[in-house]
C-alpha positions as CSV (number, residue, x, y, z in Angstrom):
1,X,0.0,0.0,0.0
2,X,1.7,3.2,-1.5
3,X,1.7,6.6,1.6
4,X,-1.2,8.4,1.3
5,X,-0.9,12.1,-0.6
6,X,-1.8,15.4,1.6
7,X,-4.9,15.3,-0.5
8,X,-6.3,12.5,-0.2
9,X,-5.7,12.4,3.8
10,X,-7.0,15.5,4.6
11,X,-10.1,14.9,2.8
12,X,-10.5,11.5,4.0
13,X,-10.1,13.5,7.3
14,X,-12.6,16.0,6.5
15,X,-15.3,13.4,5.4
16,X,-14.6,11.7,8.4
17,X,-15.1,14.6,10.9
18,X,-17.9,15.7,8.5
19,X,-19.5,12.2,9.0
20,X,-18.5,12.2,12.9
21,X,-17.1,8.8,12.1
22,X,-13.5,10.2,13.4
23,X,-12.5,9.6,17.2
24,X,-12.2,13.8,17.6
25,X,-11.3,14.7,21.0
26,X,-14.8,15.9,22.9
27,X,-15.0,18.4,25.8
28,X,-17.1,16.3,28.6
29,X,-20.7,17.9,28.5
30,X,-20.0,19.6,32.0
31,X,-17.4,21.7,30.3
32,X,-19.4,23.1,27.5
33,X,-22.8,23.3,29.9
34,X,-20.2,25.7,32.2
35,X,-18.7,27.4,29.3
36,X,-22.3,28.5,27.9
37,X,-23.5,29.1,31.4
38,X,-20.9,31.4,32.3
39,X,-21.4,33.7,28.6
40,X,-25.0,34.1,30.8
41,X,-24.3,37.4,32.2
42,X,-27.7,37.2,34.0
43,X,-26.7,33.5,36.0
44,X,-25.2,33.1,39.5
45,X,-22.2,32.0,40.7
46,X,-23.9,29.0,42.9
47,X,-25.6,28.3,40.0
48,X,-22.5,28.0,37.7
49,X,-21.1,26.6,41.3
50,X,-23.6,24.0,41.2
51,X,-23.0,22.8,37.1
52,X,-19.1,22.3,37.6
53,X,-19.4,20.5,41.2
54,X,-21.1,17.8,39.4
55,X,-17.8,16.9,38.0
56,X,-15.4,16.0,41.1
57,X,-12.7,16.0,39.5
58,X,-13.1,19.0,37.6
59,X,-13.8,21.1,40.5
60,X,-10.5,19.4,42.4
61,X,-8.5,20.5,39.6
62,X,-10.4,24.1,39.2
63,X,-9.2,24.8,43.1
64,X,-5.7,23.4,42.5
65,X,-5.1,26.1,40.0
66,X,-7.2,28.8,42.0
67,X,-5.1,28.1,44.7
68,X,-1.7,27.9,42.4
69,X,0.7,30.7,42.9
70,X,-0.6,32.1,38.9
71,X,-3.4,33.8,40.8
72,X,-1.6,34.6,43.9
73,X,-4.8,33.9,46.1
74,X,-4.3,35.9,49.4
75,X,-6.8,33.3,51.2
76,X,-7.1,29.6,50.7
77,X,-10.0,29.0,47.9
78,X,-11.8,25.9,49.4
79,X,-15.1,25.9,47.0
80,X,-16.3,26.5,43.4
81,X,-18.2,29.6,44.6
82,X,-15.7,31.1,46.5
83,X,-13.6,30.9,43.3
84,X,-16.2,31.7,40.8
85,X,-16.4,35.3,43.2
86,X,-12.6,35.9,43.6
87,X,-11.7,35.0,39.7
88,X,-14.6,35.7,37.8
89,X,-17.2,34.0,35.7
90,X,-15.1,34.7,32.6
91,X,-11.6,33.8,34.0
92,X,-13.4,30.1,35.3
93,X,-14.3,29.5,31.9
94,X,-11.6,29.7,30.0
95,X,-9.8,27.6,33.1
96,X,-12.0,25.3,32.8
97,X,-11.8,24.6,29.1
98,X,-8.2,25.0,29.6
99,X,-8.1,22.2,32.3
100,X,-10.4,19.8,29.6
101,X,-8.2,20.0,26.8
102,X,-5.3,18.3,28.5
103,X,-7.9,15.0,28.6
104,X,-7.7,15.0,24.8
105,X,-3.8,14.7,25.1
106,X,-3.8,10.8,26.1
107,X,-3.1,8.2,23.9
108,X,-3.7,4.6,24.3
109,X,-1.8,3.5,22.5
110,X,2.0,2.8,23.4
111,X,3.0,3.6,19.9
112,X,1.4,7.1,19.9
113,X,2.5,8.2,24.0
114,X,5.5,9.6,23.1
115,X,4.1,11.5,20.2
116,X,0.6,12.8,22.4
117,X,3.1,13.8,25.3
118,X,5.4,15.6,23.4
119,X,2.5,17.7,21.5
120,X,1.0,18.4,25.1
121,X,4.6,19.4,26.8
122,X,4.8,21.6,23.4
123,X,1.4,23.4,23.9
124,X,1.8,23.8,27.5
125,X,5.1,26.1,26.7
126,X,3.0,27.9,24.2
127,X,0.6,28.6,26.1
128,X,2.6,29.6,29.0
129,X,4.5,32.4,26.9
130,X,1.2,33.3,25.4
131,X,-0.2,34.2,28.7
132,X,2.9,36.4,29.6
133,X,2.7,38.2,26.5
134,X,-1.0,38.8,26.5
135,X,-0.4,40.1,29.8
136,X,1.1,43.1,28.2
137,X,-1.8,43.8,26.2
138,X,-5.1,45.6,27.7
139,X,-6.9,44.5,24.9
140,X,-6.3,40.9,25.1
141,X,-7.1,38.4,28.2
142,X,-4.3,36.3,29.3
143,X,-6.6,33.0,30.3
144,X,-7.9,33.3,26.8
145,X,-4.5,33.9,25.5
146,X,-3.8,30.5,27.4
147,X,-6.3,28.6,26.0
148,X,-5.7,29.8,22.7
149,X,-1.7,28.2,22.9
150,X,-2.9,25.0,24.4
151,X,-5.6,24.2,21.2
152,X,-3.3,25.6,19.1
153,X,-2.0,22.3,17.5
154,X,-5.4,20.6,18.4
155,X,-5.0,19.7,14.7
156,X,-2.0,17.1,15.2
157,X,-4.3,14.8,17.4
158,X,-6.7,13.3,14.4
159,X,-3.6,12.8,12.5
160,X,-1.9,11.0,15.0
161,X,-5.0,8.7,15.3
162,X,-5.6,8.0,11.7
163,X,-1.9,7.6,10.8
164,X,-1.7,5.0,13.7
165,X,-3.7,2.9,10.5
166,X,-1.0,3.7,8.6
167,X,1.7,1.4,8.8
168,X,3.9,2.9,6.1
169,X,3.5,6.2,7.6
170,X,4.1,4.9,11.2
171,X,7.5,3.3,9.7
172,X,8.5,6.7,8.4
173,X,8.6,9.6,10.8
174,X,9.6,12.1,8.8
175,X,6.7,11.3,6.1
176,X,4.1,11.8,9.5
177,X,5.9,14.5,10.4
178,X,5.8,16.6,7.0
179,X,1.8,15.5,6.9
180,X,1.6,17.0,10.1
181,X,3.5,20.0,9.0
182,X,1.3,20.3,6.2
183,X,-2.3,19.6,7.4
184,X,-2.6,20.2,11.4
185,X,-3.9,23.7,10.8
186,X,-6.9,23.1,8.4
187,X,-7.6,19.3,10.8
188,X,-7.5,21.8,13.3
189,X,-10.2,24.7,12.3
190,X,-12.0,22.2,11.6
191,X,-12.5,20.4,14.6
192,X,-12.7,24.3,16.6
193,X,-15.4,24.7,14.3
194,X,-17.2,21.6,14.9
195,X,-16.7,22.6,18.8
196,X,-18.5,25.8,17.9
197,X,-15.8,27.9,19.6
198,X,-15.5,31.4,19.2
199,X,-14.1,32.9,15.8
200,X,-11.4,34.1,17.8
201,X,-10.2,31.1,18.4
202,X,-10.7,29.2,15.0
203,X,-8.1,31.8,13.8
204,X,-5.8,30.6,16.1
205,X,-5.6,27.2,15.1
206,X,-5.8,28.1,11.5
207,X,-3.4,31.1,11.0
208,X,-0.8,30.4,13.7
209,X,1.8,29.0,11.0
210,X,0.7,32.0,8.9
211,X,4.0,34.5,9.5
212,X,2.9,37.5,7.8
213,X,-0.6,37.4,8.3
214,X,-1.5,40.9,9.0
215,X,-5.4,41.8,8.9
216,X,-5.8,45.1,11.3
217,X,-3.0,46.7,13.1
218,X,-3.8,46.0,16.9
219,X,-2.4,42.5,18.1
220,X,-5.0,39.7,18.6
221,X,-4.7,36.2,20.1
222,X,-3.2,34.7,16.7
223,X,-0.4,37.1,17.0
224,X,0.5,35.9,20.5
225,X,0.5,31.9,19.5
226,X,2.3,32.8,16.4
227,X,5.0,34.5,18.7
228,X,5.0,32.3,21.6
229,X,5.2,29.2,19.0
230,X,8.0,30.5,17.3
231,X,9.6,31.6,20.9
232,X,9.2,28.1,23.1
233,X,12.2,26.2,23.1
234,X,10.7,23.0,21.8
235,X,10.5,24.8,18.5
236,X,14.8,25.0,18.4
237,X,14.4,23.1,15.3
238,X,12.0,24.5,13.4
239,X,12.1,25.1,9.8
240,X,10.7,28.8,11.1
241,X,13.9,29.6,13.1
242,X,15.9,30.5,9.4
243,X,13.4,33.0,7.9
244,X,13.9,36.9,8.9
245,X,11.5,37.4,11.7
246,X,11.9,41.4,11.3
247,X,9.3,40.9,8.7
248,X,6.5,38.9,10.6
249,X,4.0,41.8,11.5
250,X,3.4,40.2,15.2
251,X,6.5,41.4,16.7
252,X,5.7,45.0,16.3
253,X,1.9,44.5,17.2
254,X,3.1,43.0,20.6
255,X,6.3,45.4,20.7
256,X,8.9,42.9,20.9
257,X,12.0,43.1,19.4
258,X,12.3,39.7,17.3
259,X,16.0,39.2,18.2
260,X,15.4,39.3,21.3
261,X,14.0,36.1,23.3
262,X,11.0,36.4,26.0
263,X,12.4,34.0,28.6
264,X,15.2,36.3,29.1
265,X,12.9,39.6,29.7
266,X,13.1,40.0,33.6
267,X,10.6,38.2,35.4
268,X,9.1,36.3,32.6
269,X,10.5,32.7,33.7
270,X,9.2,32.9,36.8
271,X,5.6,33.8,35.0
272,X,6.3,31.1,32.3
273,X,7.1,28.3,35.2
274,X,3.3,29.2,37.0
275,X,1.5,28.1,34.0
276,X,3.9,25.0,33.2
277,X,3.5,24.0,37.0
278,X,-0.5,23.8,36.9
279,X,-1.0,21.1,34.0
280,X,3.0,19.4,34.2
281,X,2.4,18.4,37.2
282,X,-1.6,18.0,37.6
């Protein structure tokens, strides 16, 4: 059996996802009942309280990172509604979805582990420098900045899975590896979409490879993933590192200097190392 061609995977792929007969990765229904509950502006926080304690392990993990030194809680946070007052509705959300999508990082198969875990330690450093820098930025929210960096590469997952059927391709790294390249992006927006998430989002996954994408001149939450992606160390090797960053249009919207690397801006370790902490070691 000859490798598949980018063509003919990705539409196999999108008539798969199209036909839901693809394994996607699915947020658990108590994450997307919280997520539309909390857009409510009119509902309560012991009524959002009361749809996210009926996941146990959800609301465990929701206090860890209340209580984690990223939000610097002053008093020990001992219950959803004491958390849901101190953070915010909007905050818990996008924590909450944050906290979900590291679920759709486990493979079960031995084969795949080493690939899920490295695309999960990958999108946790993303999404650690995209918090810091959308920290900078009044505009922009820095848990939705974090979300965006951990979906980011959503994409790679359905590839993973399907090439797993693959033998040829699971014999050839590099082949997977350049279909991966390739495709992740559009596998990606499409499963975002399918999620219904917000437009905001979908760009992410889509454009975050896109260099010079440049639609209006304030920075927005592609900008940051295409920055922190190209800035997090387990990107060394990427094919990106040899183009002339003084032309990517995201640098200048963030105000960063693109020869000079985020980790070393005072203070900005530390920062990184509070978001690594709450899903490396959950």
């Amino acid at each position: 059996m000859n490798l598949p061609s980018k063509e003919e995977f990705l539409a196999s792929l999108k008539k798969e996802i199209q036909d839901e007969t693809l394994v996607l990765p699915t947020f658990p229904d108590v994450a997307l009942k919280a997520r539309e509950a909390a857009n409510n502006e009119n509902i309560t926080a012991e009524q959002l309280a009361t749809i996210i304690n009926t996941d146990a392990a959800l609301s465990a993990r929701l206090l860890k990172v209340a209580n984690s030194p990223l939000f610097r809680a002053r008093n020990k946070i001992d219950n959803i509604q004491v958390a849901l007052t101190r953070l915010g509705h909007r905050v818990v959300r996008n924590l909450i979805m944050s906290i979900t999508v590291e679920q759709m990082f486990q493979a079960e198969s031995k084969i795949m582990a080493e690939r899920f875990k490295k695309a999960w330690q990958h999108s946790i450093q993303v999404a650690a420098f995209s918090r810091v820098l959308a920290m900078s930025l009044p505009d922009l929210d820095p848990e939705q900045a974090m979300l965006a960096g951990l979906i980011h590469d959503i994409g790679v997952l359905p590839i993973l899975l399907k090439a797993e059927k693959h033998d040829q391709l699971m014999a050839q790294p590099e082949a997977l590896d350049n279909l991966i390249d390739e495709l992740h992006t559009r596998v990606g927006s499409l499963i975002v979409e399918h999620w219904d998430f917000p437009k905001s989002l979908t760009d992410v996954v889509l454009e975050h490879e896109n260099l010079y994408r440049d639609p209006r001149p304030e920075a927005d939450y592609s900008d940051v993933v295409l920055v922190a992606n190209l800035q997090t160390p387990s990107r060394e090797q990427h094919k990106n590192n040899h183009l002339d960053w003084s032309k990517i249009p995201a640098f200048k919207k963030l105000g960063l200097d693109h020869e000079v690397d985020v980790i070393t801006i005072e203070g900005v370790p530390e920062k990184i190392e509070e978001v690594e902490e709450i899903f490396i070691t959950a």
